[in-house]
C-alpha positions as CSV (number, residue, x, y, z in Angstrom):
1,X,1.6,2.1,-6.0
2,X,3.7,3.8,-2.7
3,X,0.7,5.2,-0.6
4,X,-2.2,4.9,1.9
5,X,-5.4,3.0,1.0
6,X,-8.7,3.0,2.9
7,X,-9.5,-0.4,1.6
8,X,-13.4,-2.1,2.4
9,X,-14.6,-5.3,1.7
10,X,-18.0,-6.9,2.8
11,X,-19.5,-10.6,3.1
12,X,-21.9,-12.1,0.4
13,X,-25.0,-10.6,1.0
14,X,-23.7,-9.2,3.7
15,X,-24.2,-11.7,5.8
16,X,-23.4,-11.2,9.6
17,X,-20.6,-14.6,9.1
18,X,-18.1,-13.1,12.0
19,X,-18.4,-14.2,15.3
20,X,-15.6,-13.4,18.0
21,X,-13.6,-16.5,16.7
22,X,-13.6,-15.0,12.9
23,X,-12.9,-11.4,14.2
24,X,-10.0,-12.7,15.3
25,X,-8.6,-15.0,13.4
26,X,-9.0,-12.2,10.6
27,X,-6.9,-9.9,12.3
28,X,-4.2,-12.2,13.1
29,X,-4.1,-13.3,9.5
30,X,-4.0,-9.5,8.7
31,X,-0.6,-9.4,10.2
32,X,0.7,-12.0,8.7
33,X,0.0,-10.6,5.1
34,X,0.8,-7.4,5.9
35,X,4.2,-8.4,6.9
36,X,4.5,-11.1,4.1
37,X,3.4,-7.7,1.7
38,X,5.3,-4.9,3.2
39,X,2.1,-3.2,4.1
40,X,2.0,-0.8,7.6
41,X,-1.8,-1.6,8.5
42,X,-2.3,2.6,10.5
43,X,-6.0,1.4,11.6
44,X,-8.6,-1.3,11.4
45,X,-12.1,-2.1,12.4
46,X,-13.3,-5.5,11.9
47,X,-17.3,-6.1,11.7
48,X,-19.5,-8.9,11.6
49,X,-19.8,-8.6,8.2
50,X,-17.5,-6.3,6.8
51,X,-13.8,-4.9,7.8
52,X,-12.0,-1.4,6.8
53,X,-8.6,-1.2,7.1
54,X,-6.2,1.7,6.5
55,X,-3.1,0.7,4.7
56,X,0.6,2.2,4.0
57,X,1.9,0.1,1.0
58,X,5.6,0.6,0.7
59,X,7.4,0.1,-2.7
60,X,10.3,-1.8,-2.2
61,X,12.2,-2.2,-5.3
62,X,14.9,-4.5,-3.7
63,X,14.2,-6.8,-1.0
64,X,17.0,-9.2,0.3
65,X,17.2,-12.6,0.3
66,X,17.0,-12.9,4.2
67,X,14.3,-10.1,4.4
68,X,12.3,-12.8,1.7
69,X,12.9,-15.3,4.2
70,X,11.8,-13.9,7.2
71,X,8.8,-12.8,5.4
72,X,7.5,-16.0,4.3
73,X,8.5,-18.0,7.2
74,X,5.6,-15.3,8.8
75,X,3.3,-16.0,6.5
76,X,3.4,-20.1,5.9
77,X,5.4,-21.0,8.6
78,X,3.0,-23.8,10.8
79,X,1.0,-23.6,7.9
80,X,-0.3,-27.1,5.2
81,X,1.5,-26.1,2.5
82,X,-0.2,-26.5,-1.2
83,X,1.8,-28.3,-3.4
84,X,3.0,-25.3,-5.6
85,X,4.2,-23.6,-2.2
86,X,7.8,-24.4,-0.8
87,X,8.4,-24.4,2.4
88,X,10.6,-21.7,4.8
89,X,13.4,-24.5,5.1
90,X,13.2,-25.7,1.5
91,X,13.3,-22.0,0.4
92,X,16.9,-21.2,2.3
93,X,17.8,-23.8,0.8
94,X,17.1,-22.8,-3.0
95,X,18.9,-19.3,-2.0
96,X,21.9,-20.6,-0.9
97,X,22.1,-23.1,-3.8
98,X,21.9,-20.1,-6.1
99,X,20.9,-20.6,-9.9
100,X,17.9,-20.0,-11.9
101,X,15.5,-21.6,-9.4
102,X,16.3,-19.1,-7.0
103,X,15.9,-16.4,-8.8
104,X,12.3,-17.4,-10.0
105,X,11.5,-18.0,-6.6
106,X,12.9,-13.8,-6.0
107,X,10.7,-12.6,-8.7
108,X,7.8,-15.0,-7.7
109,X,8.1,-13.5,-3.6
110,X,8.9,-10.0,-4.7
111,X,5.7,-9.7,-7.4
112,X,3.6,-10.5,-4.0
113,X,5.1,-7.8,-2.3
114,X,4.6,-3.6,-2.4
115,X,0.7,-4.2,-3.7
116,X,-2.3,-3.8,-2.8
117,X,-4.4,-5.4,-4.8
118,X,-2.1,-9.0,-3.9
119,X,-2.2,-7.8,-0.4
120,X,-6.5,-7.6,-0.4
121,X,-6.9,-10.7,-2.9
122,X,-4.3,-12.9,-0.7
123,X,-5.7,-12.3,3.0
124,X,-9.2,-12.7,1.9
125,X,-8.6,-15.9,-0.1
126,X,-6.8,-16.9,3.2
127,X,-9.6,-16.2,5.4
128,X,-12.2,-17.5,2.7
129,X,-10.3,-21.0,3.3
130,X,-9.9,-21.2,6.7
131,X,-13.7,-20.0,7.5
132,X,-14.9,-22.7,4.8
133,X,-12.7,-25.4,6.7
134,X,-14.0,-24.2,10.2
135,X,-17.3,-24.1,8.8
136,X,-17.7,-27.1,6.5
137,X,-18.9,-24.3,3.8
138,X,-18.4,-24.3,0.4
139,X,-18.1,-21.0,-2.1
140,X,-16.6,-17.6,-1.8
141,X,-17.7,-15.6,1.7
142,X,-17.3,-12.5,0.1
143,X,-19.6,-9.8,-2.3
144,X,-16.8,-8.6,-4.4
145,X,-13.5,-8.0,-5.1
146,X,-13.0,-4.9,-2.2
147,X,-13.4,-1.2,-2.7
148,X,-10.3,1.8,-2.6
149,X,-10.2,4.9,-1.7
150,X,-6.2,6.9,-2.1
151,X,-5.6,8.6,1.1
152,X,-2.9,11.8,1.0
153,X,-0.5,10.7,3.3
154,X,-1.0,14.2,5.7
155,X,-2.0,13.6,9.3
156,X,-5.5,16.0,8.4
157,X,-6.2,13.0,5.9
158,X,-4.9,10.5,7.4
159,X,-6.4,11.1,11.2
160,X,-10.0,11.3,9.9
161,X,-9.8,8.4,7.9
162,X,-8.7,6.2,11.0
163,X,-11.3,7.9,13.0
164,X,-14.0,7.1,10.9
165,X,-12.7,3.4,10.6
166,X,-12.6,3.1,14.6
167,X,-15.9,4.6,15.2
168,X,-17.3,1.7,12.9
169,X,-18.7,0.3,16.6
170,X,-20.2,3.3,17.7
171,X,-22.2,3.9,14.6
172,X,-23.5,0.5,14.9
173,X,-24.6,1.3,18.5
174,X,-22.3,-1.5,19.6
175,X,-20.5,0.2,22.5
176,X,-20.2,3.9,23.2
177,X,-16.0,4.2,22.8
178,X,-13.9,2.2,20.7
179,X,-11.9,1.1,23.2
180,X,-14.3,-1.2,24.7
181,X,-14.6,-3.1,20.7
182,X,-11.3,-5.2,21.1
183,X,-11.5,-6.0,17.3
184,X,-10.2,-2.4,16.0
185,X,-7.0,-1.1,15.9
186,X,-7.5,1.7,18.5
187,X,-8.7,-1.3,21.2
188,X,-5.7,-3.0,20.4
189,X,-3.4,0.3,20.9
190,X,-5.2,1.0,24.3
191,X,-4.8,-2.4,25.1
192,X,-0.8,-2.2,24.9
193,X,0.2,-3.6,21.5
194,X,3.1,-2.7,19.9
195,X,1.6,-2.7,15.7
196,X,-1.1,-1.1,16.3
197,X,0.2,1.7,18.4
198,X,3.0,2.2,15.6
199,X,0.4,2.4,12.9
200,X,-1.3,5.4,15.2
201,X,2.3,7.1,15.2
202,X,3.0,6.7,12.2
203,X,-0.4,8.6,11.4
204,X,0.9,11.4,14.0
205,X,4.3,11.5,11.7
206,X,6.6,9.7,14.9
207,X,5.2,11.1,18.3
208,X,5.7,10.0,21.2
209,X,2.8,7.7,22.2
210,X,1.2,9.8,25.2
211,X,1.3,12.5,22.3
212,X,-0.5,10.6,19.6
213,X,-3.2,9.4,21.5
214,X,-4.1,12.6,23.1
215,X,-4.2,14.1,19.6
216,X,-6.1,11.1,18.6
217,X,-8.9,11.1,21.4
218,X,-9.5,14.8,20.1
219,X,-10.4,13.5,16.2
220,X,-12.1,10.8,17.5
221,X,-14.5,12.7,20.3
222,X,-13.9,16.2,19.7
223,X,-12.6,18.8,22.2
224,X,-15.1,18.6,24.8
225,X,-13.9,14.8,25.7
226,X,-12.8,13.9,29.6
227,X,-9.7,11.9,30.5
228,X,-11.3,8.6,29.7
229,X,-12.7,9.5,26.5
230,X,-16.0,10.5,27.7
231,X,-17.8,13.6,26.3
232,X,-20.5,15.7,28.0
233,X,-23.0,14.7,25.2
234,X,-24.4,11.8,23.2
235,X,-21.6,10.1,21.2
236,X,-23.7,7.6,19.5
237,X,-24.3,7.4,16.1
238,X,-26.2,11.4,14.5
239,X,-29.9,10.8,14.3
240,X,-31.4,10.9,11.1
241,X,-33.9,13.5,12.2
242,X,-30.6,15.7,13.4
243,X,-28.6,15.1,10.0
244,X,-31.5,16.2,8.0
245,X,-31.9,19.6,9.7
246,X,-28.4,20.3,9.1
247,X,-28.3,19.7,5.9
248,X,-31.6,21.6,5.2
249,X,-30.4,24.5,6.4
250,X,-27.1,24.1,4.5
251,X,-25.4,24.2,7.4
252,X,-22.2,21.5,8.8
253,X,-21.6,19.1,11.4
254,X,-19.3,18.9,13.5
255,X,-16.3,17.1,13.1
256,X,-17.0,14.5,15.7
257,X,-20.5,14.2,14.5
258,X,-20.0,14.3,11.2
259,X,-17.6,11.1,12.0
260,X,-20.5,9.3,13.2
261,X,-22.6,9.4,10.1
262,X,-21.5,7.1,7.7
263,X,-19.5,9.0,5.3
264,X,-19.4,7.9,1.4
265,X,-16.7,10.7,0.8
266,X,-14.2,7.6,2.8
267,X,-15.5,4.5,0.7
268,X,-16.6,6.3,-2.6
269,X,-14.7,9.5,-2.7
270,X,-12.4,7.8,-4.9
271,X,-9.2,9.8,-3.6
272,X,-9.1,12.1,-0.3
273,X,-6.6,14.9,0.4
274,X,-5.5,18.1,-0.5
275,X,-6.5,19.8,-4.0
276,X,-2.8,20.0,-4.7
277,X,-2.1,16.3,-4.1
278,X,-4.9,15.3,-5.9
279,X,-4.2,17.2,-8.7
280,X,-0.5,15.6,-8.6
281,X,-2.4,12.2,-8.3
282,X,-4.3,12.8,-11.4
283,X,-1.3,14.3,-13.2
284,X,0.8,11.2,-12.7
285,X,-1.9,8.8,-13.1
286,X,-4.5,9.7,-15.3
287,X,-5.2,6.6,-16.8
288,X,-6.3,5.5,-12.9
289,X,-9.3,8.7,-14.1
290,X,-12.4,9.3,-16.3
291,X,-11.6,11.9,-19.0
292,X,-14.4,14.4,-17.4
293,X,-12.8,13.6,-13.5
294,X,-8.7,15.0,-14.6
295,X,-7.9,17.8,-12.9
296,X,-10.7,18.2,-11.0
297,X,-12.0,17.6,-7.1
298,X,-14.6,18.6,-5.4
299,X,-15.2,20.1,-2.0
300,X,-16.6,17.7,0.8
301,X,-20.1,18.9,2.0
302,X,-22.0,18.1,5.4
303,X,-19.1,19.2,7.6
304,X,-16.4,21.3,8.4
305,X,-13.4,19.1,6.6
306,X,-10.8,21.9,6.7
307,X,-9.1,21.6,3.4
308,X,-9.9,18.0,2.5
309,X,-11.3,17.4,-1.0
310,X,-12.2,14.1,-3.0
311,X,-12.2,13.3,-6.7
312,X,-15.7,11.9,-6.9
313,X,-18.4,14.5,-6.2
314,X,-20.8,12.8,-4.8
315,X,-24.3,14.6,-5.0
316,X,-26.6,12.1,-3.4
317,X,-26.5,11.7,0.4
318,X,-22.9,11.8,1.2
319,X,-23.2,11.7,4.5
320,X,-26.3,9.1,6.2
């Protein structure tokens, strides 16, 4: 389906597998299968032994022949091939040749393509291959398949999500800003590159950059942050002692604290957004819903989250 996925996945046992070396080869394979898949990757956090990413996947009903090209020249070009796979040459070759060959091959590329449950199960197999070859390992690296969670695609929704995602290093008291943890997408936009500053405007709806990341600095810090992304206070991870008084009392975080915490709303929420969008959602795909979930959402506790709701209430500990 056309949309924007938070999507998580985490090691067997979750096992602390990625060093440096991994982090990166996982993102640069996550670039290549986004492309192959027509998927915008907005944000991304990669940990030692889990990663988030927050994905646009765009339906594409007709892709051309030299769009299909280009795409899998980016994702197997340099590559061994298998020997059901054909390579980029063989492949212009087929389409130029015509016939019923190429048009299996069409159908074959373009069922890979718009979906993100090929997009998850390719680039993990991929990684899950070239870690057991680095490693001389045998098996699958990962727990399970990967958990979902249907983002609206408004900035409220989509801003928090990401924020969340990036502060991944902060929570785990591995630096104090983002920036400084090269293996998430707002590193990499601070750092200069080109994809991950256009998922962050594309979050922001087109800005101009200066204009998206000053936005952005305010999600991820709250107001009270200086020109380097400093705040006046603590920006580590809430203490537990700190969480529980709040939530005693009934009363709400804020937004940059609440971000802090980790948040099961983002991983087990189900679907985040607006009541009216997720009322749409479950109107045009129920079957996706239990019976006693349709038409229904539930307000998001621990924190002021303006108008944001989820489909799953969750009633134990939603945010830790």
């Amino acid at each position: 389906m056309d949309g924007v996925y938070h999507l998580l996945s985490r090691t067997s046992c979750r096992q602390y597998l990625f060093g440096d070396e991994e982090k990166e080869m996982f993102v640069r394979l996550m670039r290549r299968q986004a492309e192959f898949c027509g998927v915008d990757v907005l944000s991304y956090c990669v940990m030692s032994n889990h990663f988030h990413i927050l994905a646009r996947v765009r339906y594409e009903p007709e892709v051309s022949d030299a769009e299909l090209m280009m795409r899998h020249r980016i994702l197997y070009g340099g590559d061994h091939l298998g020997p059901r796979a054909i390579g980029p040459e063989r492949l212009g070759e087929v389409f130029e040749q015509g016939g019923e060959e190429a048009q299996e091959w069409r159908e074959r590329l373009r069922n890979r393509m718009g979906d993100v449950s090929v997009f998850m199960r390719e680039l993990k197999q991929r990684f899950g291959i070239w870690y057991n070859h680095r490693h001389r390992n045998t098996g699958s690296i990962w727990s399970d398949r990967f958990k979902s969670l249907i983002v609206e695609p408004s900035l409220e929704a989509m801003a928090k999500v990401a924020a969340y995602i990036d502060l991944n290093p902060v929570r785990a008291e591995l630096v104090e800003d983002p920036a400084e943890y090269r293996f998430c997408g707002y590193a990499a936009a601070m750092g200069g590159q080109k994809q991950a500053r256009d998922g962050y405007q594309q979050i922001y709806f087109g800005r101009e950059w200066k204009e998206t990341i000053r936005s952005y600095r305010i999600c991820l810090f709250g107001k009270g942050y200086y020109s380097k992304g400093v705040v006046g206070k603590d920006r580590g991870r809430v203490s537990a002692e700190r969480l529980e008084q709040v939530m005693k009392r009934g009363g709400k975080l804020e937004m940059a604290e609440a971000l802090r915490c980790r948040v099961r709303y983002f991983t087990d929420g189900m679907a985040l957004g607006s009541a009216e969008f997720l009322k749409q959602l479950q109107a045009d795909y129920g079957e996706w819903f239990p019976e006693q979930r349709k038409a229904s959402s539930a307000k998001m506790k621990g924190a002021d989250w303006g108008d944001l709701r989820v489909i799953r209430n969750l009633r134990v500990s939603p945010l830790a």
